[in-house]
N, C-alpha and C positions, 0 to 999 in steps of 0.2 A: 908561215905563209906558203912554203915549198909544197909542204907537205895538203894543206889543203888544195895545193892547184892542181897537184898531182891527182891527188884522190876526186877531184871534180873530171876529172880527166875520167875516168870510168877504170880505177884499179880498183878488184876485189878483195883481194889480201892483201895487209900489211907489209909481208914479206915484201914482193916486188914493190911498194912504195919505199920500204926500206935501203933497196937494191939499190933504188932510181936513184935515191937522195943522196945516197954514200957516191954515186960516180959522178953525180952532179959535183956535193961539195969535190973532191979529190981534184978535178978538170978547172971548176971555176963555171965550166960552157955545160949547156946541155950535149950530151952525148948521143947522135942515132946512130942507131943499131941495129941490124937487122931481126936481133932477139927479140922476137914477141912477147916474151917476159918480163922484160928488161922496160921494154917502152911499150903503154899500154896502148890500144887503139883507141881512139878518139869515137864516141859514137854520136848517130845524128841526132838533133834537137828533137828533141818532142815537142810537137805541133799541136799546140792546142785549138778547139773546133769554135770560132765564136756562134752559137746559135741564136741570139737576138733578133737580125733580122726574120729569121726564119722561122722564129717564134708570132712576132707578128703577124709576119705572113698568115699561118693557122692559127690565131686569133681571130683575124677578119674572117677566114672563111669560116668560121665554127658564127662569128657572129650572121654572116648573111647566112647561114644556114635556120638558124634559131629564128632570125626574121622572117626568110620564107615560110619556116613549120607553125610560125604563129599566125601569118598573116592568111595560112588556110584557115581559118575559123570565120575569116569574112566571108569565105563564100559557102559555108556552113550555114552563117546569117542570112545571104541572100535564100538559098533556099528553105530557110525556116521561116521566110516572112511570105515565100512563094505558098505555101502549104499552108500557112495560115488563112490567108487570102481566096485561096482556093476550098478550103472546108467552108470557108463562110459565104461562097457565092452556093456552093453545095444547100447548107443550109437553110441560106435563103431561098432558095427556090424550093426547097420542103416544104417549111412552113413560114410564109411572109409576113405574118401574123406578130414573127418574134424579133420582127426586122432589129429594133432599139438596141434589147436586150444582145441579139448576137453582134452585133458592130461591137458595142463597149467588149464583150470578150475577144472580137476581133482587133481590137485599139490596143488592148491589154496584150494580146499576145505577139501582135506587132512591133510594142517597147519592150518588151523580155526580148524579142528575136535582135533586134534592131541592136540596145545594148551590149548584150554581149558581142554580136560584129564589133561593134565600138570597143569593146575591152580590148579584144585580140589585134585590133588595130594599132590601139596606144601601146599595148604590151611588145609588137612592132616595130615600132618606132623607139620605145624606152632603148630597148635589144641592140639597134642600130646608133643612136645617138647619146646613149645614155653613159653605157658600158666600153 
């Protein structure tokens, strides 16, 4: 038991744990000494770093970051339905002839745009609440 406390103590070599023990046992008492040999020096604890808060912390921001990068594609959608809308007043005024025909590929291309806003929406939201 001596000798483990000793050597917890921070001695390198046996020798001086040797030293220590032979003038311990002889006394009965610990003996100090001015010999740095003799009596080792004690060193500071090692301080270990908790990083779990900190960990959270950049969790969140990597999640609002993800959030925001996704929630660009909505206005991606707004101007994909802009442009749609816009070819088709174009068109129509070309030839008004094809009025029917161009609304349904303007409706059509209204729900492709319109959708995927919606994807990158819920993808959004998943990022935020989900994760």
């Amino acid at each position: 038991m001596m000798l483990a406390s000793i050597a917890r103590l921070g001695c390198r070599n046996m020798s001086t744990v040797a030293q220590v023990t032979r003038a311990v046992s002889r006394s009965g008492v610990v003996v100090r000494s001015s010999n740095a040999e003799l009596m080792p020096v004690m060193r500071s604890p090692v301080v270990r770093l908790h990083t779990s808060a900190i960990r959270r912390d950049i969790d969140q921001a990597a999640k609002y970051i993800g959030a925001g990068a996704a929630t660009a594609g909505v206005a991606g959608s707004g101007a994909g339905i802009g442009s749609v809308f816009g070819n088709f007043v174009m068109a129509y005024a070309r030839n008004p002839s094809l009025k029917q025909q161009l609304f349904s590929y303007a409706m059509l291309g209204f729900a492709f745009s319109e959708a995927m806003g919606l994807f990158c929406l819920m993808m959004s939201f998943l990022i935020l609440f989900a994760f």
